[in-house]
PAZA-607446 format. One record per residue (C-alpha): y, x, z; residue in one letter. Coordinates in Angstrom, 3 decimals. Layout:
<rs>
R        y        x        z code
R        Y        X        Z    a
...
</rs>
This chain:
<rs>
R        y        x        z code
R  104.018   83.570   21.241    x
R  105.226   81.022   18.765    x
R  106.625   78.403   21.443    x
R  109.034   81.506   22.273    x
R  110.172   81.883   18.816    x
R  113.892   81.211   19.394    x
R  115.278   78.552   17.063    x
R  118.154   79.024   14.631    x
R  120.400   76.260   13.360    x
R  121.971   76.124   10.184    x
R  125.925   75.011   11.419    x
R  129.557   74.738    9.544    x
R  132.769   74.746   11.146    x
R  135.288   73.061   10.488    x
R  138.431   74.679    9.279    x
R  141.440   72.835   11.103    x
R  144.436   74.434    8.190    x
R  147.245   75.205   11.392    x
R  149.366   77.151    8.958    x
R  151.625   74.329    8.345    x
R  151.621   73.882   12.236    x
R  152.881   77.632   12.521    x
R  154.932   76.977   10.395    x
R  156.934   74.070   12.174    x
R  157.258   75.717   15.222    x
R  158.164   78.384   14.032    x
R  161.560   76.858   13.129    x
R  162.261   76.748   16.412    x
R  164.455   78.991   18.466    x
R  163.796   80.658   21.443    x
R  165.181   78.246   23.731    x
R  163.220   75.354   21.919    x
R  159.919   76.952   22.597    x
R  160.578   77.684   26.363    x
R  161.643   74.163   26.478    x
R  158.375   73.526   24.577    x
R  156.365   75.331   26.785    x
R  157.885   73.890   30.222    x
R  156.897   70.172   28.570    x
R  153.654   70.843   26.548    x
R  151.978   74.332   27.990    x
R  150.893   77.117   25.561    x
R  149.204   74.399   23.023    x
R  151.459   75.613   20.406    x
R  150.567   79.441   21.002    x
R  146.597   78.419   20.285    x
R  147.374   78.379   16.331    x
R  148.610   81.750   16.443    x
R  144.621   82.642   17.349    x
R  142.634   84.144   13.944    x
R  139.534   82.439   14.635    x
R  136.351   83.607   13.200    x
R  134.271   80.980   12.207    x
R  131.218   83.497   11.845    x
R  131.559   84.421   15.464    x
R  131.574   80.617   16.822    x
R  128.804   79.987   14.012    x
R  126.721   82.773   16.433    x
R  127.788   81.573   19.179    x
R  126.060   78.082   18.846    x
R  123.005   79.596   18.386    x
R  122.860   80.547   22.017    x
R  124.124   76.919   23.093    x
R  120.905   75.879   25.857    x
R  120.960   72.221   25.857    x
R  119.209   71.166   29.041    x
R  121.272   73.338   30.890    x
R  124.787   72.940   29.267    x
R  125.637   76.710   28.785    x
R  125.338   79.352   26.373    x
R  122.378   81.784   27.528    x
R  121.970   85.312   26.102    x
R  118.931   86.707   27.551    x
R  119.357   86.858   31.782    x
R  123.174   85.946   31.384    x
R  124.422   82.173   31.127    x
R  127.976   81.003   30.233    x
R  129.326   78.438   30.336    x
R  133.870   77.242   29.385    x
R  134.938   75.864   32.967    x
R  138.139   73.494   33.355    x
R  139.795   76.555   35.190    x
R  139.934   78.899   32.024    x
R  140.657   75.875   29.730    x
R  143.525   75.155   32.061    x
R  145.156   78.565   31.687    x
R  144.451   78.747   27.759    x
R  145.992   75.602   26.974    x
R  148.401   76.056   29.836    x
R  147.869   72.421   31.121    x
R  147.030   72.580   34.794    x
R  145.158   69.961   36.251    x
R  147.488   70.316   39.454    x
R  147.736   66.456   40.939    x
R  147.123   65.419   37.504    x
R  144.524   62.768   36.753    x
R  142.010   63.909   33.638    x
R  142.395   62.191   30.630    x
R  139.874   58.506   29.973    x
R  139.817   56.743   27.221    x
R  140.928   53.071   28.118    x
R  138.740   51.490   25.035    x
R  142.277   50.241   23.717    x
R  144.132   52.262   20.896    x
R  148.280   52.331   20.787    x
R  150.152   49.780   19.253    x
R  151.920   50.572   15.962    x
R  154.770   50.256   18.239    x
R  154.495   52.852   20.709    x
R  153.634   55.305   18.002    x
R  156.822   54.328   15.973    x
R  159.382   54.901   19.373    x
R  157.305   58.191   19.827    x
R  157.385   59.671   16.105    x
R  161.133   58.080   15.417    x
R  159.176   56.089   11.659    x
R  159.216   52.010   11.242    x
R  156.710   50.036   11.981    x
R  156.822   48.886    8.524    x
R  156.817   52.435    7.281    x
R  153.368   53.218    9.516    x
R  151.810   50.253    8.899    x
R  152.202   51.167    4.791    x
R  151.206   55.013    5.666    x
R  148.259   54.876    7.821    x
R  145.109   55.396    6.089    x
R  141.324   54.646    6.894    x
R  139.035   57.405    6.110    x
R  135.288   56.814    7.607    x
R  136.140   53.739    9.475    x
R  138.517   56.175   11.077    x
R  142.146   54.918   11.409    x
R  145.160   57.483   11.829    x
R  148.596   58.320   10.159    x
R  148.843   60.902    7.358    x
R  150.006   64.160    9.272    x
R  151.868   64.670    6.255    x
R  153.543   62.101    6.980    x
R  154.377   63.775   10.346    x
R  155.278   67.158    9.128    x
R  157.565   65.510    6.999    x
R  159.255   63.838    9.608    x
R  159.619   66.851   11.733    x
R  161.111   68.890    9.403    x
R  163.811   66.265    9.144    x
R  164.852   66.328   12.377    x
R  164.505   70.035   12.596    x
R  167.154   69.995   10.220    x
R  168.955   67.846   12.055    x
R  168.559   69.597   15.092    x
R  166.573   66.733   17.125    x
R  164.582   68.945   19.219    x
R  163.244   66.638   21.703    x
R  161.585   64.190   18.844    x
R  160.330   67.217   17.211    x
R  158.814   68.726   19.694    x
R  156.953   65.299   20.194    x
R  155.349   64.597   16.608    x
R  154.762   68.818   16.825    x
R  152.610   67.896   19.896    x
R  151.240   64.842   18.354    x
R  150.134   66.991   15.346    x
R  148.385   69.570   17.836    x
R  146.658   66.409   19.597    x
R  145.379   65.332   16.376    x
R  144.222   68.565   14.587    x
R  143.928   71.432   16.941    x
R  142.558   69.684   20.227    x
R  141.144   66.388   18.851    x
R  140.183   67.067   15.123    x
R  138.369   64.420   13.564    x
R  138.880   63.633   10.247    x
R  140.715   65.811    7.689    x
R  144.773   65.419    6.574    x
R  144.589   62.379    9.429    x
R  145.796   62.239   13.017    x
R  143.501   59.346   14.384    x
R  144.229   56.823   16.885    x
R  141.894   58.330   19.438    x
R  143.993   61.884   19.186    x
R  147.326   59.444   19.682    x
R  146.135   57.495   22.683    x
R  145.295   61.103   24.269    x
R  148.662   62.618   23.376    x
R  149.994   59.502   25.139    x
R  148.360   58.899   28.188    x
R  149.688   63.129   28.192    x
R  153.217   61.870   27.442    x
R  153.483   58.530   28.982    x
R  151.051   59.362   32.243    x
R  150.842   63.143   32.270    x
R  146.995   62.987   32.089    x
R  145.952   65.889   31.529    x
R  143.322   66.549   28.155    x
R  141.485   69.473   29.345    x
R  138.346   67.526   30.925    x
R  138.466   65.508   27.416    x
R  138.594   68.482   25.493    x
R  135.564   70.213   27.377    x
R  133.625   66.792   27.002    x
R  134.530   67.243   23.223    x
R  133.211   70.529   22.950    x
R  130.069   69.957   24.787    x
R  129.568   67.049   22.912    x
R  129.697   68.759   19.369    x
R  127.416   71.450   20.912    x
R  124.530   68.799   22.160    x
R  124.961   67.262   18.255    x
R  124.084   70.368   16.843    x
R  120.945   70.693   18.767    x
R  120.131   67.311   17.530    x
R  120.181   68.288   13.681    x
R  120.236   70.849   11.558    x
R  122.764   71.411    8.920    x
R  125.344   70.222   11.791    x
R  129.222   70.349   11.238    x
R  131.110   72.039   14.395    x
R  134.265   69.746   14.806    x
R  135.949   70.437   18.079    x
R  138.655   72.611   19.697    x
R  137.609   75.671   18.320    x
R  140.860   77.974   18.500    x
R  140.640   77.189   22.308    x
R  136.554   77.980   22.452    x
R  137.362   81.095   20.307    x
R  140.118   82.719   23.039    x
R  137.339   81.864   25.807    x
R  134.656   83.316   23.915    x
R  136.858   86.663   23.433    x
R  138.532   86.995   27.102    x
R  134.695   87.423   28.342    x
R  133.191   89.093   25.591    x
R  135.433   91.775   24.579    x
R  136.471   94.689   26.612    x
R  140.305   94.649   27.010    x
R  142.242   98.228   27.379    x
R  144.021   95.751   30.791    x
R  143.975   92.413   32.401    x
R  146.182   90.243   30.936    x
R  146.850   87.122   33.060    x
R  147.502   84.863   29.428    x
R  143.801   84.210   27.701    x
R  146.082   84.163   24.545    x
R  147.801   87.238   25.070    x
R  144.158   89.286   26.014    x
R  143.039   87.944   22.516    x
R  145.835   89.307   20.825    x
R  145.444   92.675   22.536    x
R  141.436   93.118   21.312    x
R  141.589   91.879   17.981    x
R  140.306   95.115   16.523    x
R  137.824   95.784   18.805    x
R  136.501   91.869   18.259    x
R  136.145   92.737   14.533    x
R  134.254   95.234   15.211    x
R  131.861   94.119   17.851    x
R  131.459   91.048   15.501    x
R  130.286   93.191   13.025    x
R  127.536   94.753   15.188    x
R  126.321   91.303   16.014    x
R  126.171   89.876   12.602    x
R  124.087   93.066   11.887    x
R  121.511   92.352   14.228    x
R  118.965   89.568   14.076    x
R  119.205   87.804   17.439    x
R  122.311   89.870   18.704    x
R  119.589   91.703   21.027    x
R  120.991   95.212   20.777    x
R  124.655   94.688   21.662    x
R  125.793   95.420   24.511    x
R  127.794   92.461   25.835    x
R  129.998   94.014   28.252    x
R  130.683   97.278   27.834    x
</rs>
């Protein structure tokens, strides 16, 4: 019957460009990233994830509005704030979830944070949209200098700012916004957890695309992408690190991906096998 003619939307995804992310923290050693990891979580390990845009592009086809969850066929799912947790490696704990206050950071605050003037932000930041945020190359720059110089603590801080503003809170391209900062703050500052934010972000982005066609997917995608492959794909064991379990099937993703895109609607695969 033609009212059960399932819709298909025409989406794009964004493309975030982490290399120069792996790249930074990379530099560090071994006992910088277990600091890192103690501080931030595993928010670093996300850009190490090959995400494949055509398998989140599928994936949003199966996004059910009314009920907030992706349905295919008799089986609904839908990203909970206990599997977000463990992939970005930010318990909630006694934590209180990340709210916007409705008031951005002073230029201030930023400058103690990132270790750059006032004067030197105020001349850098850049207004793209009606968007306001600081060049990230302008951060990468930074952070490379005090690599060198071996100032681990402020590097690790603009690296997390950078993953604040284009892994977990993208928004407009070659800019970390004011929005991204006040969230890596109240995380810095208040240990507020982002993972609620992050979730409203994504379900956000999803209820957009259902609004319009032609819609541009601009949330935390490498994080969606490791949740979408720790219950799709089978795994040769149980891993207890989402990240770790996606490394471990990345063949067999490939080639489950390529059944799918084969098949009209997906009908004929056989989800868990």
């Amino acid at each position: 019957m033609p009212w059960l003619k399932k819709r298909f939307y025409q989406v794009k995804i964004k493309s975030l460009g982490i290399a120069s992310l792996k790249e930074l923290g990379q530099l560090m050693g071994q006992l910088q990233r277990q600091a890192f990891r103690k501080t931030y979580g595993k928010i670093w390990d996300l850009t190490m994830a090959e995400v494949s845009t055509e398998a989140i592009a599928s994936l949003a086809q199966y996004y059910d509005q009314p009920l907030r969850c992706f349905t295919f066929g008799d089986c609904q799912l839908t990203p909970m704030v206990e599997e977000f947790e463990e992939i970005l490696g930010c318990p909630l704990g006694g934590r209180k979830p990340y709210i916007f206050s409705g008031f951005y950071p002073s230029l201030a605050r930023i400058s103690k944070i990132v270790k750059i003037s006032i004067q030197e932000l105020d001349r850098g930041k850049q207004v793209e949209n009606g968007v306001v945020g600081v060049p990230r190359k302008c951060l990468e720059a930074k952070a490379r200098v005090l690599a060198s110089q071996d100032e681990w603590a402020p590097f690790m801080d603009i690296l997390t700012l950078l993953i604040f503003g284009v892994v977990l809170f993208p928004n407009v391209d070659g800019l970390v916004d004011r929005a991204a900062i006040d969230a890596f703050l109240a995380f810095y500052d208040r240990k507020e957890s982002p993972v609620v934010a992050i979730l409203a972000d994504l379900y956000d982005t999803f209820d957009q695309r259902c609004e319009k066609n032609n819609a541009r997917i601009i949330c935390c995608t490498l994080a969606l992408y490791v949740w979408l492959v720790s219950h799709f794909f089978c795994q040769e064991m149980r891993h207890f690190c989402s990240l770790e379990g996606h490394r471990s099937c990345t063949e067999k993703k490939k080639a489950n991906w390529d059944r799918l895109l084969a098949s009209k609607e997906g009908a004929s695969i056989n989800w868990f096998p």
